[in-house]
C-alpha positions as CSV (number, residue, x, y, z in Angstrom):
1,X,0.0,0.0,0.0
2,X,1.0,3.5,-0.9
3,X,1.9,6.2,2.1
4,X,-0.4,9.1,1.5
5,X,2.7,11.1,2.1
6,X,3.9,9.6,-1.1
7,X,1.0,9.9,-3.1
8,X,0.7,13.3,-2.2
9,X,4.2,14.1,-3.8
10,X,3.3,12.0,-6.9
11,X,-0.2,13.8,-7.5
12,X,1.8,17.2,-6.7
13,X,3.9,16.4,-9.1
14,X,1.7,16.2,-12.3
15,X,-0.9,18.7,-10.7
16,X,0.7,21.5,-12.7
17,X,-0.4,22.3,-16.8
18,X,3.8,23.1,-17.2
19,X,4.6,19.7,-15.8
20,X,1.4,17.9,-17.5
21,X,2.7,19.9,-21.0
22,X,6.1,18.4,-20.3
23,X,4.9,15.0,-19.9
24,X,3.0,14.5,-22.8
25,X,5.8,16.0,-24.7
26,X,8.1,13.7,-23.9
27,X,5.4,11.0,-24.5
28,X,7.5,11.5,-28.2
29,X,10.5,10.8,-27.3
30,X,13.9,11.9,-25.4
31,X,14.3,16.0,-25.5
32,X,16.5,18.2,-24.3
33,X,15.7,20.8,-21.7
34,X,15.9,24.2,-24.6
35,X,13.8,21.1,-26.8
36,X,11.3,20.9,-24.0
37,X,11.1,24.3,-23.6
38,X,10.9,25.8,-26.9
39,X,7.6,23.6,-27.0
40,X,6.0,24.0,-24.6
41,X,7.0,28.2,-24.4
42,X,8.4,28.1,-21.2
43,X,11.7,30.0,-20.1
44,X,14.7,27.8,-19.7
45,X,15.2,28.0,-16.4
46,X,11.8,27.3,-15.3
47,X,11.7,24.3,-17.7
48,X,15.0,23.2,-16.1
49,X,13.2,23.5,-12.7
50,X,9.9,21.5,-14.0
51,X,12.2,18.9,-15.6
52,X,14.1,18.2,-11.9
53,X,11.1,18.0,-10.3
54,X,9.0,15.2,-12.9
55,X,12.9,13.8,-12.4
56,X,13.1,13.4,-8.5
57,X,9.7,11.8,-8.6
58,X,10.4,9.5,-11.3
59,X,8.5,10.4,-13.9
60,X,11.5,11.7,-16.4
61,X,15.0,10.3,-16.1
62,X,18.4,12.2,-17.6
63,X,21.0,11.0,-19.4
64,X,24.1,13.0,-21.0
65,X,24.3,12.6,-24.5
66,X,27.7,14.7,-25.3
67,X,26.9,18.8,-24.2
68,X,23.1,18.1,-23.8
69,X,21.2,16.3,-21.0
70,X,18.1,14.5,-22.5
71,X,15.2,13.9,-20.8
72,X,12.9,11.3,-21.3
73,X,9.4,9.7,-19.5
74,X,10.5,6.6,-17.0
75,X,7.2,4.5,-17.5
76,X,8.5,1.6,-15.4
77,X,8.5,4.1,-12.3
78,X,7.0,3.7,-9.3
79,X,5.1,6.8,-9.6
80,X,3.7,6.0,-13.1
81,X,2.6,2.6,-11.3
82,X,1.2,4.4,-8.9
83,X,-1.3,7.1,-10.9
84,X,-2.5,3.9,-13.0
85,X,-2.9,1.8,-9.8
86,X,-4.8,4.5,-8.2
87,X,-6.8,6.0,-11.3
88,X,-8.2,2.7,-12.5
């Protein structure tokens, strides 16, 4: 069973349009954070900060592909598991 302390920080996660917007753009495929934020018109650094976030939950994971960080969804997470497990 899930801690509601945990749920909480998973719901609080994806209760924001920016972060929503950034999930289903990476629903596409890996981006970069200027990628990311070019779509979805958001400045850099508040991208950046939305990106860490959906990251320290589990939602998006980062890997360094030469100069660029790349971003992409982490569906096997526990916190994807969880929003299906608790929405259906």
């Amino acid at each position: 069973m899930v801690s509601d302390r945990e749920l909480e920080k998973v719901y609080k996660a994806v209760a924001n349009r920016r972060r929503i917007a950034i999930l289903r753009y990476l629903k596409s495929g890996s981006a970069t954070v200027g990628e990311v934020a070019k779509a979805i018109k958001l400045s850099l650094k508040s991208t950046s900060h939305h990106l860490q976030l959906l990251s320290s939950t589990g939602f998006v994971v980062s890997e360094q592909h030469g100069l660029y960080m790349h971003y992409t969804l982490n569906l096997k997470s526990d916190s994807f598991r969880i929003v299906r497990s608790e929405i259906l």
